[in-house]
C-alpha positions as CSV (number, residue, x, y, z in Angstrom):
1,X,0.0,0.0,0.0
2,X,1.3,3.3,-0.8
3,X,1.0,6.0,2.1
4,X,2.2,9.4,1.0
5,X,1.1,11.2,4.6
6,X,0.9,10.8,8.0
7,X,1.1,13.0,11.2
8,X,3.5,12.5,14.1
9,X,4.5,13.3,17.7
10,X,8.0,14.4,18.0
11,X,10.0,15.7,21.0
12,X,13.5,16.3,21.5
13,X,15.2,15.6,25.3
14,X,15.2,17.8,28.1
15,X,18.8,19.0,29.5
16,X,19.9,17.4,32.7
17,X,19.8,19.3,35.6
18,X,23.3,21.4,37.2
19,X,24.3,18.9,40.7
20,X,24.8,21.1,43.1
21,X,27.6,19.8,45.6
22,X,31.2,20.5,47.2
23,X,34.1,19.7,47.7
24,X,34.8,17.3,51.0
25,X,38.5,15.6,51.1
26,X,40.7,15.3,53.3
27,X,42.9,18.1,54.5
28,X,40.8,20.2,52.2
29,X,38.5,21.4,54.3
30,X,36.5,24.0,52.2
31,X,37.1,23.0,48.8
32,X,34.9,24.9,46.9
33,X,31.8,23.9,44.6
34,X,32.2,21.5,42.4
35,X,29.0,20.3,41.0
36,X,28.8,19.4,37.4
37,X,26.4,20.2,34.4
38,X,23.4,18.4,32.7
39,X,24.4,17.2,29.4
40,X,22.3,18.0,26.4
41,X,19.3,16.7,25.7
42,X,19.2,15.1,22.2
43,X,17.9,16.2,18.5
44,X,15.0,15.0,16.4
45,X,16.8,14.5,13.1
46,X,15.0,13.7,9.7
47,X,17.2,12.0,7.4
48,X,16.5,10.9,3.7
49,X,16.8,7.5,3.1
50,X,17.4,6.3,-0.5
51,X,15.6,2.9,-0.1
52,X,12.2,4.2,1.1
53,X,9.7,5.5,-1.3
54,X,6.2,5.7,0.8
55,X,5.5,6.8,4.7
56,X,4.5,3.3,5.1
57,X,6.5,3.3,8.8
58,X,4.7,6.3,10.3
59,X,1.3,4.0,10.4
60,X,2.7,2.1,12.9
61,X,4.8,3.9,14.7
62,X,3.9,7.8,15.7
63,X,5.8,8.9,18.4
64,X,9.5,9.7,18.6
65,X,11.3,10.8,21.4
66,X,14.8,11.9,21.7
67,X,17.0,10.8,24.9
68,X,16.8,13.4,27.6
69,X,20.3,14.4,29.2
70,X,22.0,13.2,32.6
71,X,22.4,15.3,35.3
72,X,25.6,16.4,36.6
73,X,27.5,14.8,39.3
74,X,29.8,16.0,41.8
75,X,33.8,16.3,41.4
76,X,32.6,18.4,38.2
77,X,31.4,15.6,36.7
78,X,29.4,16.5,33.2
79,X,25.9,14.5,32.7
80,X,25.9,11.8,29.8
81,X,24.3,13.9,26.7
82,X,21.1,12.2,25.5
83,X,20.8,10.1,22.7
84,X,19.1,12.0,19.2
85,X,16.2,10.0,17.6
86,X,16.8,9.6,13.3
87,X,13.7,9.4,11.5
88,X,14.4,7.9,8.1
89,X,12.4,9.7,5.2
90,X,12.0,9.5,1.6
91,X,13.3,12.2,-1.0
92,X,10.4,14.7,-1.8
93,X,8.9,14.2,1.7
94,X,7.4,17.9,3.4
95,X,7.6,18.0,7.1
96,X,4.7,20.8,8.4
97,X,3.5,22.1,11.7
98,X,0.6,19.9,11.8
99,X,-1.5,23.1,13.7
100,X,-0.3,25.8,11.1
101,X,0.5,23.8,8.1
102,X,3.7,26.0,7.6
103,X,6.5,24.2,6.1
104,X,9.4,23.4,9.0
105,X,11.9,21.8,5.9
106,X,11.6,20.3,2.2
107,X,14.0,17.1,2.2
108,X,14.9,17.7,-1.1
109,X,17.3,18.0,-3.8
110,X,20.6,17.9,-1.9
111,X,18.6,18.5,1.3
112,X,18.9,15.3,3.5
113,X,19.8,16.0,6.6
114,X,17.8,18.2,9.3
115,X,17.9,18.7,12.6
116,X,14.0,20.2,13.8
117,X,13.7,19.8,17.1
118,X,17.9,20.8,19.0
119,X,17.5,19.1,22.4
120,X,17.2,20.9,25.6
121,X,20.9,22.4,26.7
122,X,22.1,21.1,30.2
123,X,22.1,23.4,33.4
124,X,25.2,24.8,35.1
125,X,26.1,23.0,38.0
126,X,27.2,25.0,41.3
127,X,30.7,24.9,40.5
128,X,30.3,27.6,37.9
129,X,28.4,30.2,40.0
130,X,31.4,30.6,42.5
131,X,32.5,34.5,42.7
132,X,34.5,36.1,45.1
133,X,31.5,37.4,47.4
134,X,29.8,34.1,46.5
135,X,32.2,31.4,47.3
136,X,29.7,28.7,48.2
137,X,26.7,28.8,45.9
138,X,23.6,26.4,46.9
139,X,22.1,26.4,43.8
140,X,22.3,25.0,40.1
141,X,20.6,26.0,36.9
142,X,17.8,23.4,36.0
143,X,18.4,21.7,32.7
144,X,16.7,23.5,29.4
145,X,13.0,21.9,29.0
146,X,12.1,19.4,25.9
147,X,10.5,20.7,22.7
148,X,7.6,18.6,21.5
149,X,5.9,18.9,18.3
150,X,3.3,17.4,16.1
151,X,3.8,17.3,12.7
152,X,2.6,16.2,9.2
153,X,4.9,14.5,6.7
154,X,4.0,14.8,3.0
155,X,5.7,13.1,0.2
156,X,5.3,15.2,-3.2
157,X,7.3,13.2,-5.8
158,X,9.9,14.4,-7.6
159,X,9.5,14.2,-11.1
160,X,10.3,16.6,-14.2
161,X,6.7,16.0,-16.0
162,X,3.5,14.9,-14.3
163,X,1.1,12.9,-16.0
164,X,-2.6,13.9,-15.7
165,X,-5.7,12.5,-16.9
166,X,-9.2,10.7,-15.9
167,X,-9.4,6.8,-15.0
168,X,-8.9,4.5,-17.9
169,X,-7.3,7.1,-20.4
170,X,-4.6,4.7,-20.9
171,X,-1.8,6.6,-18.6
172,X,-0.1,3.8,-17.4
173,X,-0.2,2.0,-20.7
174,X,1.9,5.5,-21.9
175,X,4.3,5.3,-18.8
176,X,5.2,1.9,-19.2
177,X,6.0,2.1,-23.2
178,X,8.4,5.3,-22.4
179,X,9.9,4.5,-19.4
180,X,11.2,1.3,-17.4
181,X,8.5,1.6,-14.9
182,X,5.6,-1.7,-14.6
183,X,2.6,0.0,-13.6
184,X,-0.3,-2.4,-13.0
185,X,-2.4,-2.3,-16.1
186,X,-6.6,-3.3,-16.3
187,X,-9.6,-2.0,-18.0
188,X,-11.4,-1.0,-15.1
189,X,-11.7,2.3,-13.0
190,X,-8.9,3.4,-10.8
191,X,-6.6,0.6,-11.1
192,X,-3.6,2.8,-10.2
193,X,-4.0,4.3,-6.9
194,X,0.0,5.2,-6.5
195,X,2.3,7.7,-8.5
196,X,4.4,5.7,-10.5
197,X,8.1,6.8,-11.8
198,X,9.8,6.4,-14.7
199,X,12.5,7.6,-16.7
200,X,12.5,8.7,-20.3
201,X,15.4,8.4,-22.3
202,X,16.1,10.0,-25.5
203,X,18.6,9.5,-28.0
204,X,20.6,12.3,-28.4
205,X,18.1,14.2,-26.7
206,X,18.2,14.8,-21.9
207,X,16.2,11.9,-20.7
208,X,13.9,12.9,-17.9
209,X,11.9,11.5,-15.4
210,X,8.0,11.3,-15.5
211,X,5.3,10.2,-12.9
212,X,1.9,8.9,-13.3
213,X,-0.2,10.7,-11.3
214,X,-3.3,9.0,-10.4
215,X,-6.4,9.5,-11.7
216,X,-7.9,12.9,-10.8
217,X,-11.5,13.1,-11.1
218,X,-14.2,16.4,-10.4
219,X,-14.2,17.4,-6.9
220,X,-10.4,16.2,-6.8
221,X,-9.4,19.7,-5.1
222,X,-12.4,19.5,-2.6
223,X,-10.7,15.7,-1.3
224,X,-13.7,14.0,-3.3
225,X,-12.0,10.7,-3.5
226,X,-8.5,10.6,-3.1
227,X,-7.7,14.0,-4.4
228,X,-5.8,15.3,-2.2
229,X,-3.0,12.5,-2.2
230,X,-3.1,12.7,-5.7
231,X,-3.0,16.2,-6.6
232,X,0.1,16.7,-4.1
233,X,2.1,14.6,-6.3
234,X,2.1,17.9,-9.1
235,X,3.4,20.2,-7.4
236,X,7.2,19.9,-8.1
237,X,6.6,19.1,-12.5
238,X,7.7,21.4,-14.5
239,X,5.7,20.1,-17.2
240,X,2.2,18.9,-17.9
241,X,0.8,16.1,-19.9
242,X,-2.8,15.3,-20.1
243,X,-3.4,12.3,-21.2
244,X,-7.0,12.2,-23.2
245,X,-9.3,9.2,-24.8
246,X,-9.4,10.9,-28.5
247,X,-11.8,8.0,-29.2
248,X,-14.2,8.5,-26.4
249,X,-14.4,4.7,-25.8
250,X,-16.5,5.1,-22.7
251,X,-18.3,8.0,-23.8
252,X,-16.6,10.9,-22.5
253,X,-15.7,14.5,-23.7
254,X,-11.9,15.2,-24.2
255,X,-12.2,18.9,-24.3
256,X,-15.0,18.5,-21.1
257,X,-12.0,16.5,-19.2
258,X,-9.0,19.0,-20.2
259,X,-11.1,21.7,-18.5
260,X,-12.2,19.8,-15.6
261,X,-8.6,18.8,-14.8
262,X,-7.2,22.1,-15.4
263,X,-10.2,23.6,-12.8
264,X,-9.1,21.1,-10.3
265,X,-5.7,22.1,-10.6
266,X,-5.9,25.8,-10.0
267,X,-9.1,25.4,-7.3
268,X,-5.5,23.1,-5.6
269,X,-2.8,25.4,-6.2
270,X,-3.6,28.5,-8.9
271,X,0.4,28.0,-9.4
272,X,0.1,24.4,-11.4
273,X,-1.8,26.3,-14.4
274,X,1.2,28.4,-15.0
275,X,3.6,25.0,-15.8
276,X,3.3,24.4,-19.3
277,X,0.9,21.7,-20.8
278,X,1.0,19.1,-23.4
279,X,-2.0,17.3,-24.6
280,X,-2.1,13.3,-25.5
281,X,-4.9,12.6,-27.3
282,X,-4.5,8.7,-26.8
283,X,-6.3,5.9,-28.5
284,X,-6.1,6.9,-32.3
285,X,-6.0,3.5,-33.2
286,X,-9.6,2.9,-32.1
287,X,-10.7,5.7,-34.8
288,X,-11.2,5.7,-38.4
289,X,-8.9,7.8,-40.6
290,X,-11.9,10.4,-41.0
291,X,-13.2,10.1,-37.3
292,X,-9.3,10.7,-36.2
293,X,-9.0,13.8,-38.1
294,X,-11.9,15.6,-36.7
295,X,-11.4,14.7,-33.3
296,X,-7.7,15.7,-33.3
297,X,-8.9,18.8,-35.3
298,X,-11.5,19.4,-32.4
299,X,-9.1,19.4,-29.9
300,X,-6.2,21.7,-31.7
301,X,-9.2,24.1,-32.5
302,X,-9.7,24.8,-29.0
303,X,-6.5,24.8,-27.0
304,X,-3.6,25.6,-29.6
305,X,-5.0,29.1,-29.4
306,X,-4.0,29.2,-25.9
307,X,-0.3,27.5,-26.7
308,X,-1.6,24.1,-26.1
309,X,0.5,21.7,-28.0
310,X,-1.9,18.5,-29.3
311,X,-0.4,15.3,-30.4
312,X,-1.8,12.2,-31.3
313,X,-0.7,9.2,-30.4
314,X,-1.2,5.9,-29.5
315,X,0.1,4.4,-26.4
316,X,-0.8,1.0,-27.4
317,X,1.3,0.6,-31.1
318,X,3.8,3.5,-29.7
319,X,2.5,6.0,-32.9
320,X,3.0,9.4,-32.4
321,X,4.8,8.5,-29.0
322,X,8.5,9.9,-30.2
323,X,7.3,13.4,-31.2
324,X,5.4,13.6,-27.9
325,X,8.4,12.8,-25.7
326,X,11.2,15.0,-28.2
327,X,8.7,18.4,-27.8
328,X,8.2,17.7,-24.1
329,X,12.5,17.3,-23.7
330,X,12.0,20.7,-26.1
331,X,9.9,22.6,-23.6
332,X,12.0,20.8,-20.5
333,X,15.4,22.9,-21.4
334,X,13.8,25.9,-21.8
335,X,12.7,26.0,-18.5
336,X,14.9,27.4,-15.2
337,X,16.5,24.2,-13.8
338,X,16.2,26.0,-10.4
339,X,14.2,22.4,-8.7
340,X,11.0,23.3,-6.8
341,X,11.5,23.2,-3.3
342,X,9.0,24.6,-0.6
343,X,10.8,27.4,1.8
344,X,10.6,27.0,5.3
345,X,8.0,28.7,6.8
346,X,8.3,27.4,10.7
347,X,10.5,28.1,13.3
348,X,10.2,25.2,15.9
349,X,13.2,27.0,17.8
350,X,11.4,30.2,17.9
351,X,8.3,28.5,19.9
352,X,7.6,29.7,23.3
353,X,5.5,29.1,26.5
354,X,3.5,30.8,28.3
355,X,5.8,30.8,31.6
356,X,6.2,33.8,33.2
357,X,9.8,36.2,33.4
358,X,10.3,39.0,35.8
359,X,11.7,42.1,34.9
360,X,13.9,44.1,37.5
361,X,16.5,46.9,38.2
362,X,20.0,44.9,39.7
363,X,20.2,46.0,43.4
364,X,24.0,45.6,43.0
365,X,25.1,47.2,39.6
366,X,23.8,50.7,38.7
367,X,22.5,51.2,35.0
368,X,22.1,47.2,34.9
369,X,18.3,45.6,34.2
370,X,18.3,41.8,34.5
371,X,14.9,39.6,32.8
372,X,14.5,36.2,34.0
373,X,12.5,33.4,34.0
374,X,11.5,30.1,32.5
375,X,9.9,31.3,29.3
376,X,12.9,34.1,29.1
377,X,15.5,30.7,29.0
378,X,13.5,29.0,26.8
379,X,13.6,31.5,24.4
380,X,17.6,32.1,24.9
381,X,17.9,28.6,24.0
382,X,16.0,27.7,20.7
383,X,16.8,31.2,19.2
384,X,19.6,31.7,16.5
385,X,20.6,35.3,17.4
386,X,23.2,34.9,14.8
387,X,20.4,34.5,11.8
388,X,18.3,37.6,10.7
389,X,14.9,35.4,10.9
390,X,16.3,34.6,14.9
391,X,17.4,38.2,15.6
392,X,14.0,39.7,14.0
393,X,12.2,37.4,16.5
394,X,14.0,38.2,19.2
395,X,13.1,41.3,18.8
396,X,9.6,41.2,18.1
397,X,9.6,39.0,21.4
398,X,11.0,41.8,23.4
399,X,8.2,44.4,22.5
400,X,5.0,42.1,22.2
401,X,5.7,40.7,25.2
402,X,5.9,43.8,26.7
403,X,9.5,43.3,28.1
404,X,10.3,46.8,26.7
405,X,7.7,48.7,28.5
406,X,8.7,47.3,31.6
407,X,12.1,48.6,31.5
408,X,10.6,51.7,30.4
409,X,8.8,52.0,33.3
410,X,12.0,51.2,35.7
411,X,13.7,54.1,34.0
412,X,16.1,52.8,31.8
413,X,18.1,54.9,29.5
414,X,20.2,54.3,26.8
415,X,23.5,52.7,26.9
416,X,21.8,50.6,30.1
417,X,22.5,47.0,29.8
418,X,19.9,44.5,29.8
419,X,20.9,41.1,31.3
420,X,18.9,37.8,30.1
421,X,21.1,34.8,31.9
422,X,24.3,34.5,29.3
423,X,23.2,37.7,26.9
424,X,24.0,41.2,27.9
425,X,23.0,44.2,25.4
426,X,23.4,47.7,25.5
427,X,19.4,49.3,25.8
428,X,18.9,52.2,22.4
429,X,15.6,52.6,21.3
């Protein structure tokens, strides 16, 4: 069974507590802290593996936790880090925030290795808050909390042209005369109900790879059916081929189906109607010479206007087939190679709780402001201050949380410094 999305419980570990202890040997009688730190709490890391092509796992197994870290021990001994969790992927899958439905990373094209959730970073121990007024500190920093997510995986094959058509139009009987693929092939409805790959090659010419995508019908971009599964699939061609029944065996309309596939498409993603399209009329060898004619005619008539290419061909004898593939390998290299790949959209790092902070004037530094609290660490610790995305949230945390006004109502002036545990800034407007 092919499974192209499922949704998933993830959570890296939490950082082992700071051990808070001293030193007792003999003949030293007051040696001084020396309780270790936590170690880290380990990653939730999505890797691509070659060998898988379907989410098949993720039906089974839906929760994956990271090890949490040790906590530190005394004679400055350093917790054991946790152990990271590796889910194995295939190429083309999307991980989302399953709330938001914002992209967190595309493993893709070159892409296939990503860390999402960092693990939780290990508290200080004792030994390190030792200062020459405070020789014998009681306390340790509590190890950085876990970071828990759900998310959706979605795998969007990757394929340079995208096959398209109703049930029975003879799509897999196409895909399996140009390409090595097998596809299962039946005169009945819906027989494929998987993309299948393949790839074209050309002599002389780029080879390229194709997928069948599996039968879209009306009502497709509402999830009538399977349509959603199905019409994911499209989004990374560059090219389109709609795959028609020029002899109408069962009755239906080629022009009525273009348009209903094309509707689908845009009501999905208005995006897919900008890729350019190729029309198959398939199954000219079930017409007459005259009946051939005026169908093919009909169908030129009304979409070469619009720079719809029409060939006909049959997938059965392979007539017309060669044209089809050279024009499509035509319109394939004069498109930007640049690969579709979705841009992340979701910080998991930047996602905070609700835990208070306090903000306060230092009672032993003058011009000093210090901001504490759980939700003030957490923050410190899945931010990239380096990055311009971590640094603009950092920022935007500061003001709608209304840290800013606070100091501002303490009387802080500019060139104050603002202390948040291990960061210290200089306060301008």
């Amino acid at each position: 069974m092919f499974v192209d999305k499922a949704k998933i419980y993830i959570r890296s570990g939490k950082g082992g507590d700071g051990h808070v202890s001293f030193r007792r040997e003999m003949y030293v009688p007051a040696g001084g802290p020396d309780g270790g730190d936590g170690g880290k709490g380990g990653d939730v890391i999505f890797e691509v593996d070659p060998g898988l092509n379907t989410l098949m796992d993720f039906r089974h197994i839906r929760k994956y936790c990271a090890g949490d870290g040790q906590p530190g021990g005394k004679k400055r001994c350093h917790g054991a880090d946790g152990d990271d969790v590796i889910i194995k992927v295939p190429e083309g899958t999307v991980i989302k925030d399953a709330k938001t439905g914002l992209v967190i990373a595309d493993m893709s094209h070159g892409n296939t290795r990503e860390i999402i959730l960092k693990g939780g970073r290990g508290g200080k121990g004792n030994m390190n808050y030792a200062t020459p007024t405070m020789q014998a500190p009681k306390y340790a920093q509590p190890g950085q909390k876990a970071l828990e997510l759900e998310v959706t995986l979605e795998l969007k094959v990757i394929a340079d042209v995208g096959l398209v058509g109703f049930p029975n139009v003879g799509k897999s009987t196409f895909l399996s005369r140009v390409t090595n693929a097998k596809p299962k092939i039946a005169n009945y409805h819906f027989t494929t109900l998987n993309p299948n790959l393949g790839v074209v090659d050309l002599d002389g010419g780029k080879g390229f790879v194709i997928a069948d995508i599996p039968g879209i019908i009306e009502g497709a971009s509402e999830g009538v059916g399977l349509g959603h599964e199905f019409l994911r699939h499209i989004e990374r061609t560059k090219v389109i081929i709609h795959i028609v029944d020029a002899a109408s065996v069962e009755g239906r309309d080629p022009i009525v189906d273009i348009r209903t596939i094309n509707h689908e498409l845009s009501q999905y993603n208005p995006e897919l109607l900008k890729r350019p399209q190729v029309i198959a009329a398939n199954k000219i060898d079930a017409l007459y010479e005259q009946e051939n004619d005026d169908a093919i005619t009909l169908l030129k008539d009304e979409f070469e206007p619009e720079g719809i290419r029409v060939f006909p061909i049959s997938a059965v004898s392979g007539k017309g087939v060669k044209e089809l593939l050279y024009a499509v390998a035509g319109m394939l290299s004069e498109i930007d190679e640049k690969p579709v790949v979705f841009e992340r959209e979701f910080f998991p790092e930047n996602v905070v709780s609700n835990e208070p902070f306090t903000v306060c004037k230092s009672e032993e530094e003058d011009g000093v402001y210090i901001v504490e609290g759980p939700r003030i660490e957490r923050m410190l610790g899945y931010t990239n201050l380096d990055s311009e995305k971590g640094f603009d949230f950092f920022q935007k945390f500061l003001k709608t949380n209304g840290i800013l006004d606070q100091l501002e109502e303490l009387g802080i002036h500019e060139g104050d410094t603002v202390r948040m545990y291990h960061l210290e800034f200089d306060y301008y407007k």
